[in-house]
N, C-alpha and C positions, 0 to 999 in steps of 0.2 A: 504494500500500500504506500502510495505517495504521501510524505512529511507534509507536503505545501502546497499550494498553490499562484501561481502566478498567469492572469489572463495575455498581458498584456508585454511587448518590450517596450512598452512608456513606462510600466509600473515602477516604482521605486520601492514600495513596500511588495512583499508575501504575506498571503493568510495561514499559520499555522494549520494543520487538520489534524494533528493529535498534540498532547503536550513535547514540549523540545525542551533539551539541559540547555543549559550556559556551556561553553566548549565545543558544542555539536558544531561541525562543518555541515551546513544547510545554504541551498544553494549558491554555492560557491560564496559563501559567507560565513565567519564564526560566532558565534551567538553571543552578546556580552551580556545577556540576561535570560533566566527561564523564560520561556514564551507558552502561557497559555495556548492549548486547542481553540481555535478562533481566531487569536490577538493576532496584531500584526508585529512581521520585525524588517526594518530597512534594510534594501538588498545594497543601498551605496551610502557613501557619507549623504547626510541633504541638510543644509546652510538653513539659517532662521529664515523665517518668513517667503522659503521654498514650499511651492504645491508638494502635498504629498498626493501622489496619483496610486490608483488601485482600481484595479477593472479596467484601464485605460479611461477613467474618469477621477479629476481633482476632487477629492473629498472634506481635504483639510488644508493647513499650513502648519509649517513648523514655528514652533514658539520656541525652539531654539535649537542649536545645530542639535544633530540626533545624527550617533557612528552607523556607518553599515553593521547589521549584528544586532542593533539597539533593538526592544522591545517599546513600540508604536503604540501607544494610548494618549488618555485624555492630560495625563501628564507635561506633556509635550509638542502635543498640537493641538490647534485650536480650528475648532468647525465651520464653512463658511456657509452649511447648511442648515435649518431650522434643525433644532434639537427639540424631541418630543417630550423629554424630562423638564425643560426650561419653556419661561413663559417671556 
């Protein structure tokens, strides 16, 4: 069974599909954090205020550099989409 997911060669980030270590070489990247099944982790370095692309669609930006390897959450980037939890 495939670790990841990746639709897109715009993607910058992977979606995990089971959980990953910290150290795991996953696609042709090394993990600098556990990664949640689901969570995403960046396939390249990506600068602040870089699109994070996934699907081959901008989802977010980054709210600050974030390494290839990094685990991708609300930590770190910020939505340019309506958020259903926020009013």
């Amino acid at each position: 069974m495939k670790s990841f997911i990746i639709v897109s060669e715009k993607d910058n980030v992977a979606t995990a599909l089971c959980d990953l270590k910290k150290g795991e070489k996953v696609a042709n990247v090394v993990l600098n954090n556990d990664i949640a099944s689901g969570h995403k982790f960046a396939l390249k370095d990506i600068k602040t205020d870089e699109a994070i692309i996934k699907y081959a669609e901008i989802i977010a930006s980054a709210n600050c550099d974030i390494k290839a390897g990094e685990w991708v959450h609300t930590h770190n980037i910020s939505g340019i989409r309506g958020r259903g939890d926020k009013e």
